[in-house]
C-alpha positions, 0 to 999 in steps of 0.5 A: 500500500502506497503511502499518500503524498504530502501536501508539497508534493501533491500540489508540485506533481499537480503543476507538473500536470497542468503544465504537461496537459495531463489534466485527467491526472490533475483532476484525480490528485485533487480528489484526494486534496483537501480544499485548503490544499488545493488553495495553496496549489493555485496561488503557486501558479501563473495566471494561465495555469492557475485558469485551467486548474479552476475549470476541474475544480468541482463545484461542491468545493469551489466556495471553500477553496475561494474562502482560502486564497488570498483576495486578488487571487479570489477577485481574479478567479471570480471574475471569470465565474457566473452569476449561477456558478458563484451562487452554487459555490456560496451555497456551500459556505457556512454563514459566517464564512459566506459574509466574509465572501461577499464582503469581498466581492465588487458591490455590484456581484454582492447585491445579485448575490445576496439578492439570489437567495432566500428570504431566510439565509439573505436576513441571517446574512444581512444580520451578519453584514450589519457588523464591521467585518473586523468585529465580533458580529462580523466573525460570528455565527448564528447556528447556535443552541440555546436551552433554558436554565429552568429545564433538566438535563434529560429534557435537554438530551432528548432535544438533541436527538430530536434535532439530530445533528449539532453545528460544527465545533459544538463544545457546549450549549447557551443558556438565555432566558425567555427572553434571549438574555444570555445566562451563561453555558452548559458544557456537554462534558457535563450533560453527558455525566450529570444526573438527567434529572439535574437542573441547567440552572444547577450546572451552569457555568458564567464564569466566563464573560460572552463576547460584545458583538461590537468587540475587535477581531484581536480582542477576539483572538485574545480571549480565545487564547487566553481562556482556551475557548474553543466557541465563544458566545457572541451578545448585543448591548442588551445582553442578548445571545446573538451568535456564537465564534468558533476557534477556526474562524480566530485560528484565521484572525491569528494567522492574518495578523502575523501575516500583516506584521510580517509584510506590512514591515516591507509595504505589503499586504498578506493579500496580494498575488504573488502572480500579480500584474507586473504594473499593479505590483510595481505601482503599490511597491513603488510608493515604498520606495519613493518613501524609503528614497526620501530617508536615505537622501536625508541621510546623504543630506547630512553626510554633505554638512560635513564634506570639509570634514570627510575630505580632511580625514578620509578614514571617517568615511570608512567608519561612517556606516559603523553608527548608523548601523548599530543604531538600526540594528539595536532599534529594531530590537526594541521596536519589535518588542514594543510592536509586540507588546502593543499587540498583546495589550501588555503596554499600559500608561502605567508602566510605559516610563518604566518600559522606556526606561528599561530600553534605553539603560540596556541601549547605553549598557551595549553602547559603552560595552560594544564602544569600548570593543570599538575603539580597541578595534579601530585603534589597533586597526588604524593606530588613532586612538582619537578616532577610536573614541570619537567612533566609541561616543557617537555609538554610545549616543546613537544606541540610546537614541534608537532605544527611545526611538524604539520604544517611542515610536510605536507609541506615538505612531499607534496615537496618531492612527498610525499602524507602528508595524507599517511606517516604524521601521521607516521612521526608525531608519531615518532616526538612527541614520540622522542621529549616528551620522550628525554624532560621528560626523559631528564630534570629528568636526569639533574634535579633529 
């Protein structure tokens, strides 16, 4: 009995057909792949090929893997659908899912979408719409199971076997009154080895607090994590039950984010084709680099204020990018952990001085440790102990700089609605450039 391949494996042998006609063979590997998997092989394709994979898609599956790609790719791929065609891939999606879709859409497709369903499903979904898309609301569910507290246990059980199946991640069941007010849960552990003659009531659990529907998706994910949920009840202002969150839809939350921080650090977006257009891509990255154009002829601005001073004494400008680099380097350490800090909601007015504080006495700590290896280094290199220092003080000044900077930054940044993850960097570099080089370039001035 062979052994099933990996998932790398399927989607390069999955390429190799479509790029050798092999459909047939392609169609049959996908049979065995999973909706997720098959996503990932048509986002590692060109355009071309990606087209001819789509068309052997079957359509039970195509909502699930559009759910998957990344948002060009799914824009790009539903262009070329019909009205009929996107309505059966949607009738696959759960509701939750489905709103992130048609979110997605251009407005024109979301309106005969939308409109293409029945009463039902298009008020369940326009209920969801209502929310902002990164909220609770937005992330929520509606398949949800409510008891009421004033019911025993037996009643309870015998209600889900008259209803026969029970929605996806079901872990534990919503209490509300009568009036929908959320109570609290009741966990199936403890249905299935209570007493069936138990009260709800007697059984219930509200030690943990349901999710605002107006709560932000991170808020979401960070109390998913930090209570180990694996649903989460979602309520309106009037405390009544709503809908409920399940760990795959955070799990999505979770891996969006680190994405973004990752990408939003060079200018780009966790949704972009790989495959792109070469002048839509060009275009979004180029205003990146007109912004990164800017800091670098800052800093050749100020290596100019000090031409008499690097034409006098030309080892200077060997040394020149010593500072500035080390400033950059201990900087982006700081801001990583400050970005990273925010994220998880670990800094507070409170303790902010005690956090820049604690930066920038390790920023002047590595500065006298690595100036003093510094100047032994250049002294024993280039036998001027005077520049050595000068070298040794302006690292000393730079790297608690960057420190602050670092820790400043994302602060002021977050203030003034700015994403730190995005233009931090950015703004660090120029810092840590300026200030290295005015300092070396500077002292020597005045001292040599």
């Amino acid at each position: 009995m062979t052994e099933p391949l990996e998932a790398e494996q399927q989607a390069n042998i999955l390429a190799e057909n479509i790029s050798d006609g092999s459909l047939n063979a392609a169609k049959n590997i996908m049979l065995a792949m999973h909706p997720a998997e098959i996503a990932d092989a048509i986002e590692s394709l060109p355009p071309v090929r990606r087209s001819i994979l789509w068309e052997l898609i079957d359509t039970d599956v195509e909502g699930e893997i559009l759910m998957e790609v990344g948002d060009e790719v799914r824009e790009s791929l539903v262009r070329d659908m019909d009205m009929e065609e996107l309505r059966a891939a949607t009738d696959q999606l759960d509701l939750d899912d489905l709103a992130d879709f048609v979110q997605s859409l251009p407005e024109k497709l979301t309106s005969d979408v939308i409109a293409g369903m029945d009463r039902q499903d298009r008020e369940r979904l326009e209920q969801v719409l209502a929310f902002p898309e990164h909220s609770a609301g937005g992330l929520m569910n509606l398949d949800t199971i409510t008891v009421r507290g004033d019911v025993t246990l037996d009643v309870v059980l015998r209600f889900l076997r008259r209803r026969g199946d029970l929605p996806r991640h079901t872990n534990r069941l919503w209490v509300t009154d009568r009036y929908g007010r959320y109570q609290g849960e009741l966990s199936l552990r403890v249905l299935l080895t209570s007493h069936p003659d138990t009260l709800v009531s007697d059984v219930i659990v509200n030690n943990i607090e349901p999710l605002n529907a107006l709560m932000s998706d991170h808020d979401v994910a960070r109390a998913f994590e930090d209570f180990d949920l694996v649903s989460a009840p979602v309520i309106d202002d009037d405390n009544k039950l709503i809908g409920r969150i399940t760990i795959d839809d955070v799990v999505d939350v979770i891996r969006e984010e680190a994405e973004q921080s990752v990408l939003s650090m060079a200018g780009l977006n966790p949704e972009d084709d790989i495959f792109a257009p070469v002048l839509r891509s060009t275009r979004k990255r180029a205003l990146w680099l007109g912004v990164n154009l800017l800091t670098a002829l800052l800093a050749s601005w100020v290596i100019a204020q000090f031409q008499g001073t690097l034409e006098r004494l030309v080892t200077l400008a060997v040394l020149m990018s010593v500072v500035p680099s080390m400033g950059g380097i201990a900087g982006s350490q700081t801001l990583t952990l400050v970005i990273r800090g925010q994220a998880l909601n670990q800094i507070t007015k409170s303790n902010l001085r005690d956090l820049v504080t604690r930066e920038v006495a390790i920023g002047l700590l590595n500065g006298i440790m690595w100036a003093v290896i510094v100047a032994a280094l250049v002294w024993l290199w280039l036998g001027d102990m005077q520049i050595g220092l000068i070298l040794g003080a302006a690292l000393i000044f730079n790297l608690v700089a960057a420190a602050y900077a670092g820790a400043m930054l994302p602060i002021l940044m977050k203030r003034f609605g700015v994403d730190p993850a995005l233009a931090g960097g950015v703004a660090l570099t120029t810092v840590t450039d300026t200030v290295g080089l005015v300092g070396f370039l500077g002292l020597a001035t005045v001292f040599l």
